[in-house]
C-alpha positions as CSV (number, residue, x, y, z in Angstrom):
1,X,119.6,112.0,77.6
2,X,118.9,114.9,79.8
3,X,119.2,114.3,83.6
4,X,115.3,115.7,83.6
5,X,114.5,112.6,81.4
6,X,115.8,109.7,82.4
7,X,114.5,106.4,81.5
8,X,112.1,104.4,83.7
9,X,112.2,100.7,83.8
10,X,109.3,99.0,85.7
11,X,110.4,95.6,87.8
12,X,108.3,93.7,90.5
13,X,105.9,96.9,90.9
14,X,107.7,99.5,91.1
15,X,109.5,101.8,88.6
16,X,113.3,102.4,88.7
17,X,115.3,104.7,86.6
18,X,117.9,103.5,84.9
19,X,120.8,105.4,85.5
20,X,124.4,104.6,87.0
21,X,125.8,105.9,90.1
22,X,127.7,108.8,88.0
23,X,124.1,109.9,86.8
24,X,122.3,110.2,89.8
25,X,125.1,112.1,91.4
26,X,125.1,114.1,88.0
27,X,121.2,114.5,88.7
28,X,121.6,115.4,92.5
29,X,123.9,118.0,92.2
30,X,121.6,119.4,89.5
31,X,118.8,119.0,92.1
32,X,120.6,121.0,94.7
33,X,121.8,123.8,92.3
34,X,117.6,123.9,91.2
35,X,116.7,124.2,94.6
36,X,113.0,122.9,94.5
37,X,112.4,120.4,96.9
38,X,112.9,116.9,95.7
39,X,113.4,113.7,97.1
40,X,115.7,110.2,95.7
41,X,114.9,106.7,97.4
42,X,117.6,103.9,96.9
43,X,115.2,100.7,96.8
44,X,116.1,97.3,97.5
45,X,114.5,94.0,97.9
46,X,113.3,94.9,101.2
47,X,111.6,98.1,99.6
48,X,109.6,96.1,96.9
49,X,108.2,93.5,99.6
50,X,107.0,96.7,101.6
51,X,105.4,98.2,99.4
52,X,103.7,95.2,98.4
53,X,102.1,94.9,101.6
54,X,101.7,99.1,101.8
55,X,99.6,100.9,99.1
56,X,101.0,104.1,100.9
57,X,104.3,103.2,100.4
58,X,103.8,102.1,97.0
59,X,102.9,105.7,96.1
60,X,105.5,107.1,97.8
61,X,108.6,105.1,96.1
62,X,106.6,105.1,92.9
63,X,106.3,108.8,92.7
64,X,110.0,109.9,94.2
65,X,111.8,111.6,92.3
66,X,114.4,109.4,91.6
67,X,114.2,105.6,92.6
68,X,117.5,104.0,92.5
69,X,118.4,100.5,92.0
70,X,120.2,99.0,95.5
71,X,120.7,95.6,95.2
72,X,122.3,93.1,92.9
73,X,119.4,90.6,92.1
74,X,117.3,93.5,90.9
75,X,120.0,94.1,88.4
76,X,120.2,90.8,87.5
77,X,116.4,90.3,87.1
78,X,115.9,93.1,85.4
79,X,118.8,91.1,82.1
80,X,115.4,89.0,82.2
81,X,112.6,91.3,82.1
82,X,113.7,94.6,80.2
83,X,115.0,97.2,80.2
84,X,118.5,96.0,81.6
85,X,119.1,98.7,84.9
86,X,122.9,99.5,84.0
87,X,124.1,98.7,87.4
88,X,123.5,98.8,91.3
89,X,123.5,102.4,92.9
90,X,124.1,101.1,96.7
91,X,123.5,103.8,99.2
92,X,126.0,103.3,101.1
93,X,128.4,103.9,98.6
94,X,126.2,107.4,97.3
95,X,126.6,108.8,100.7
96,X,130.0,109.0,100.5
97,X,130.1,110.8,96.8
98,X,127.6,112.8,97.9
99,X,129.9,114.2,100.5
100,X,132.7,114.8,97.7
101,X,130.4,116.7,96.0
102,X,129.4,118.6,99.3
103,X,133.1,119.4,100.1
104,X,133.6,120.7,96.7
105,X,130.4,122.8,96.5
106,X,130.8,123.8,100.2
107,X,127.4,122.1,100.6
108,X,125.1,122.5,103.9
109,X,124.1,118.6,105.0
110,X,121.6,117.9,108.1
111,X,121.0,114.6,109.4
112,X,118.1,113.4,111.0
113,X,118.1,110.0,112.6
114,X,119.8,107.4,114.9
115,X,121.2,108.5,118.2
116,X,122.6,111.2,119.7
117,X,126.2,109.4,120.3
118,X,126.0,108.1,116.5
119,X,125.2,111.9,115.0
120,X,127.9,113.3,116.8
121,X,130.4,110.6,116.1
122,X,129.3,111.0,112.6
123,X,129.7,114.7,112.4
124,X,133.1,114.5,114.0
125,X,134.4,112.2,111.5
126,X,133.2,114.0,108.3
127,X,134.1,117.1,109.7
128,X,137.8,115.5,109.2
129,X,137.5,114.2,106.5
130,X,135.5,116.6,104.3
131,X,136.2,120.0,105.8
132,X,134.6,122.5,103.5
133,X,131.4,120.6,103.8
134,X,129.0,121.7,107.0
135,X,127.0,119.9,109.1
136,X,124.4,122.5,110.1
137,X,122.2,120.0,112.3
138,X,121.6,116.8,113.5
139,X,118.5,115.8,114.9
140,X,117.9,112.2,117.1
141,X,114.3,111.5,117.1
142,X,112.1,108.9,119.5
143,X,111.3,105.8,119.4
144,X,107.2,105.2,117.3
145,X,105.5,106.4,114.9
146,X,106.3,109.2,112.8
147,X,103.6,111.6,113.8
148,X,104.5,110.6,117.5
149,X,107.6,112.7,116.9
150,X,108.3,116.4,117.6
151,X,108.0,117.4,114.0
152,X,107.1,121.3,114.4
153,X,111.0,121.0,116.6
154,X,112.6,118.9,113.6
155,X,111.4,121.1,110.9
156,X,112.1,124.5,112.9
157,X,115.6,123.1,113.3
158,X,116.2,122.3,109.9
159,X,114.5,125.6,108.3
160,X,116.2,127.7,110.8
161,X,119.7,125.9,109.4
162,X,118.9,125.7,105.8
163,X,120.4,122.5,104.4
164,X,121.4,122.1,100.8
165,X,121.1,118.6,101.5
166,X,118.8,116.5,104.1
167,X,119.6,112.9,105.0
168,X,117.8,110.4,107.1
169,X,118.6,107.8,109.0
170,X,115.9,105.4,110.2
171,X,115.1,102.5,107.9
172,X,112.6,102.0,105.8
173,X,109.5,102.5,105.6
174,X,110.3,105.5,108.3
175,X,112.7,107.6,106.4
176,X,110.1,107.0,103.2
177,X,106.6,108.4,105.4
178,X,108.9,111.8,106.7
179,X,110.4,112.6,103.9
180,X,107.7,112.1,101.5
181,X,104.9,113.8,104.4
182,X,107.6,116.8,105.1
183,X,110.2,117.6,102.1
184,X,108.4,120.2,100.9
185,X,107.7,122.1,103.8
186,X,111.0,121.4,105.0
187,X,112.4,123.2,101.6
188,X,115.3,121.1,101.4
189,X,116.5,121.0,98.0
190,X,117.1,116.9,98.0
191,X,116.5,114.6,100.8
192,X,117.3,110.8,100.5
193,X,116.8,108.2,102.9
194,X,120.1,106.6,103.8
195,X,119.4,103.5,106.5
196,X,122.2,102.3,108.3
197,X,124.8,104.6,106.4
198,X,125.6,106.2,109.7
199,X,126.8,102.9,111.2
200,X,129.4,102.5,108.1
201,X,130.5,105.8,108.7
202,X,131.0,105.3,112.6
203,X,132.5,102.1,112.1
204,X,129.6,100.7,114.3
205,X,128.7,98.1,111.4
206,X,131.4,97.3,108.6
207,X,130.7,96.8,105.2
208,X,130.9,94.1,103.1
209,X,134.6,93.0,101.3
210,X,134.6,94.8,97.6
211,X,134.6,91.2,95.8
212,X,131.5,90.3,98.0
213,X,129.7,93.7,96.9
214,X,130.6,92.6,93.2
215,X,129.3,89.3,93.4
216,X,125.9,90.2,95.0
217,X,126.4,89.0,98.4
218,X,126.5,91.9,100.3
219,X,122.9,91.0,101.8
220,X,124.7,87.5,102.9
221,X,127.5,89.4,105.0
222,X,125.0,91.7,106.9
223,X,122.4,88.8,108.0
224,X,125.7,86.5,109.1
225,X,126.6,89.9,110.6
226,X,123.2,90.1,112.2
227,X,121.6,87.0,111.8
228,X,118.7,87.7,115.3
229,X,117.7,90.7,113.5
230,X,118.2,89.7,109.6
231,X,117.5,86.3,108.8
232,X,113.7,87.0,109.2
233,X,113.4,90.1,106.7
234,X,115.2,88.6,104.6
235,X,113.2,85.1,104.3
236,X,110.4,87.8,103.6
237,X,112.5,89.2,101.4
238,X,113.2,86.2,99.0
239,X,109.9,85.3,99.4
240,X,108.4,88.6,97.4
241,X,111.5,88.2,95.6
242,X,110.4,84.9,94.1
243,X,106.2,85.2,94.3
244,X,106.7,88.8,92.6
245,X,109.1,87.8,89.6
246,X,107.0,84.9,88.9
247,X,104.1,86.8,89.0
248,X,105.5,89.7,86.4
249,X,107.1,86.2,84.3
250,X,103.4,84.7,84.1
251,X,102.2,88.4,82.7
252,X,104.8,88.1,80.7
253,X,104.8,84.8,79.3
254,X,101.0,84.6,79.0
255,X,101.0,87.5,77.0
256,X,103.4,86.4,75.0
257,X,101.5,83.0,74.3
258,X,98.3,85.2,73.7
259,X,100.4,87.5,70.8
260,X,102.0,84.4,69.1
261,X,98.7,82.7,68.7
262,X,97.5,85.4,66.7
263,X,100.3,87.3,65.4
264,X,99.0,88.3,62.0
265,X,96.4,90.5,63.4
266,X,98.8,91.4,66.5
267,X,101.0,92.8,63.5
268,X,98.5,94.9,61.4
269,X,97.5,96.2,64.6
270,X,101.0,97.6,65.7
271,X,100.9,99.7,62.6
272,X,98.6,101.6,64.3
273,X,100.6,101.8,67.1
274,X,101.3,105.1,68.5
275,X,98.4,107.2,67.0
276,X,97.3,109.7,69.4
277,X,93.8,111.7,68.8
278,X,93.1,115.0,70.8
279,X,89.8,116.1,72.0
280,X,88.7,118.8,70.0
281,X,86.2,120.0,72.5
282,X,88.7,120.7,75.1
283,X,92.1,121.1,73.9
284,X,93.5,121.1,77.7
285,X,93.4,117.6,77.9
286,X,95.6,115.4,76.2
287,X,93.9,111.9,74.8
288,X,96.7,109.3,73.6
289,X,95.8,105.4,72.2
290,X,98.1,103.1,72.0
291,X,97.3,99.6,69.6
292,X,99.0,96.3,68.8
293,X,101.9,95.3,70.6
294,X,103.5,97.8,73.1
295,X,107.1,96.9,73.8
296,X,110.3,97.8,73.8
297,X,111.0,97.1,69.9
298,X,108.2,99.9,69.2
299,X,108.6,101.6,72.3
300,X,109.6,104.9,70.7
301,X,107.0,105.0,68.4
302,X,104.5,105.0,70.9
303,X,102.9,108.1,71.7
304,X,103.6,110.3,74.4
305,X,101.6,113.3,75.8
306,X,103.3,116.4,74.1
307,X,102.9,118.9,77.2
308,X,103.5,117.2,80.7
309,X,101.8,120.0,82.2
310,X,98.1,118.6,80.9
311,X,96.3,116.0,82.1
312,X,96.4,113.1,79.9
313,X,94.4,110.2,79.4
314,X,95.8,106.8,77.4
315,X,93.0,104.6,75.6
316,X,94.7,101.0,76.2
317,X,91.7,99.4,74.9
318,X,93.5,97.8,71.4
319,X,96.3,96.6,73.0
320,X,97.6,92.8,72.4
321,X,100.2,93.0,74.1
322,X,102.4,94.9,77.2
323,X,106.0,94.4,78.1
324,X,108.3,95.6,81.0
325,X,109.4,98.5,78.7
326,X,105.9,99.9,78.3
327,X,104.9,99.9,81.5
328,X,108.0,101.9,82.6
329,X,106.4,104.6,80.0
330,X,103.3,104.8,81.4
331,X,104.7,105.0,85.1
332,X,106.6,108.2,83.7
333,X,103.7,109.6,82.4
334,X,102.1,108.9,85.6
335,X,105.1,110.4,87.6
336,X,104.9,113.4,85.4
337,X,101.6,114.0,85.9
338,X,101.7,114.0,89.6
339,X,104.7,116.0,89.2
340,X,102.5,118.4,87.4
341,X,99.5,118.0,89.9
342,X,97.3,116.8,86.6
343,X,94.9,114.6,86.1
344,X,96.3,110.6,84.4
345,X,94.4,107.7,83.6
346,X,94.1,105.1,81.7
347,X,90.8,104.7,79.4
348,X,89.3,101.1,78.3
349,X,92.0,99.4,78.9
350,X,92.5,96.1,77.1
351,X,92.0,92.5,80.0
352,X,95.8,92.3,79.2
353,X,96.5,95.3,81.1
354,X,93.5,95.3,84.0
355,X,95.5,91.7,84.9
356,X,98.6,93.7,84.7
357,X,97.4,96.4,87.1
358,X,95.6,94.8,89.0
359,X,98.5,91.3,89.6
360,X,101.1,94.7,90.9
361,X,98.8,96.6,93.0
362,X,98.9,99.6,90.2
363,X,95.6,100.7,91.0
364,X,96.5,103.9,92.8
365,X,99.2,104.8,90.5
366,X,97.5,103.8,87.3
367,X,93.3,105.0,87.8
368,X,90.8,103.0,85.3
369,X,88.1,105.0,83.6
370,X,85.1,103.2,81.8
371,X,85.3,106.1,79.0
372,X,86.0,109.4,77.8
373,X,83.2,110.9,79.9
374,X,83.9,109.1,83.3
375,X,88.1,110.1,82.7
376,X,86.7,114.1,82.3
377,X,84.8,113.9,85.6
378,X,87.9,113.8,87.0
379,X,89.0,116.9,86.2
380,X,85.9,118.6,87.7
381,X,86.9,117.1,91.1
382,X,88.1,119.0,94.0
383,X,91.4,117.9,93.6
384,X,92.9,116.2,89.8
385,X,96.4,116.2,91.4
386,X,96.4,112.6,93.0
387,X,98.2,113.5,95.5
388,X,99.6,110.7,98.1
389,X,96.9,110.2,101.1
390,X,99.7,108.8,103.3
391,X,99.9,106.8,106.8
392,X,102.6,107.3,108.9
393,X,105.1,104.5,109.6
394,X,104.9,102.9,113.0
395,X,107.8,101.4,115.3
């Protein structure tokens, strides 16, 4: 599978692709050596519960270019849900073959983030220990808000230096509000959100043992390493962790109820499964329906929209049935469409998915139409693109 068609598994809300650490170096090399702006967020626990509580945020992992599994009980829910992510992609440990690859390629990196004692300690120490890569900048910001923040400085400073690469150092949801708000003017080729990565690096916070990484417990060394600060998020975080995986199991298991009572119909309607019927009147738009039972058993029979450059609308309204697997598809067609600044939407969609929708907060990412007619007023709008309308991240 090509690295511009990775496969998107959808878990508590948000869509992750499933890819290994090799991969999404694989894919960010490629990103740099493409040189269109791009951004990769490594999402954890802590990220889902945000952006449960943050429509903005919810767009802006949802529609990243890569989203990255980082953390070991997403992994291990997803063996339960499907698709099975192959394996945790921590961020800490991406930093570091990211600067491999940045030695090798003679790479330009710019950090923005933490303080001015941390960014210099940091650049001191890679400078030893990855000489052919350069550190063109470093920028410490303030304290609040995003917009509070001397922006027109930061992004002089980093367009003036050119970075092949642009990391950021302030936590989520921070990091996620900049980059997402700035990438693109910023014209950095990739920029990823790293956290507390400069703190490893400095030696300033220690990671945890190998075995403990392994065994999922990373998340256990850093609150006993931090307990004032920690124990609250993450008692937030198991929280969501819990409600949101019993929520998606409910879906799940409901559904499941629902196709078993009457599978003989369910199964002459997945023979139709995957038929796709195209507007003869307007040939730019792409009109896809999908019957029966979508899951990951049919999945690749399903339909998909044969240019990703037209809008595309999905009839949903003859569908029994929607696993984890499915809904991963239609967030990539919804990423590709934003990608494409189109117009996506979902037509007459069956109870089975409103409840769906509407139990994950998918409204934004996943628009509803009535009909055929109410989907093409969209495209006579000022704006079909969907782009993010974004807050900015406060202290």
């Amino acid at each position: 599978m090509s690295s511009s068609e990775r496969q998107v598994a959808f878990l508590l809300g948000l869509p992750f692709h499933m890819i290994t650490m090799d991969e999404t170096i694989e894919d960010a090399v490629a990103a740099i050596a493409a040189r269109n702006p791009s951004y990769y967020i490594t999402a954890n626990v802590d990220f889902i519960a945000q952006a449960h509580e943050s429509e903005p945020l919810k767009d802006i992992l949802f529609h990243a270019d890569r989203v990255v599994c980082d953390g070991m009980p997403l992994v291990w829910l997803s063996r339960y849900f499907h698709p099975v992510l192959p394996e945790r992609v921590a961020g800490s440990d991406m930093v570091f073959r990211l600067f491999s690859e940045a030695n090798e390629r003679a790479w330009k990196v710019f950090f923005l983030g933490s303080d001015a004692t941390t960014l210099s300690q940091t650049k001191s120490i890679l400078a030893q220990q990855y000489p052919k890569m350069e550190v063109v900048g470093t920028f410490s910001p303030p304290f609040g808000p995003v917009d509070s923040w001397p922006n027109e400085a930061i992004l002089a400073d980093i367009k003036g230096s050119q970075p092949d690469l642009l990391l950021v150092a302030v936590g989520c949801p921070k990091q996620e509000y900049w980059i997402s708000k700035y990438y693109k003017e910023a014209a950095v080729p990739l920029s990823i959100g790293i956290g507390a990565s400069l703190d490893f690096i400095c030696g300033t916070q220690v990671r945890a043992p190998v075995w403990i990484q392994k065994i999922g417990m990373e998340w256990c060394w850093r609150m006993l390493s931090d307990p004032k600060r920690l124990v609250k998020r993450y008692a937030k975080d198991l929280y969501y962790l819990v409600v949101l995986a019993n929520l998606q199991r409910r879906i799940t298991s409901q559904a499941t109820s629902e196709k078993d009572q009457s599978a003989a119909a369910d199964r002459e309607s997945a023979q139709d499964a995957g038929t796709a019927t195209v507007d003869i009147r307007n040939q730019d738009v792409q009109w896809i329906s999908w019957s029966g039972e979508a899951e990951r058993s049919v999945l690749e029979t399903l339909e998909r929209p044969a240019d990703t450059t037209k809008p595309v609308f999905i009839n949903l309204s003859a569908v029994s049935f929607m696993d984890s697997s499915a809904i991963g598809l239609l967030a990539k067609f919804a990423r590709d469409a934003r990608k494409a600044k189109v117009a996506f939407g979902i037509v007459q969609p069956a109870d089975r998915v409103v409840q769906i929708i509407e139990a994950m907060h998918l409204s934004s990412q996943f628009p509803v139409y009535a009909d055929r007619n109410a989907a093409l007023e969209v495209l006579h709008a000022p704006d079909v693109s969907m782009t993010n309308n974004q807050t900015e991240g406060t202290a």
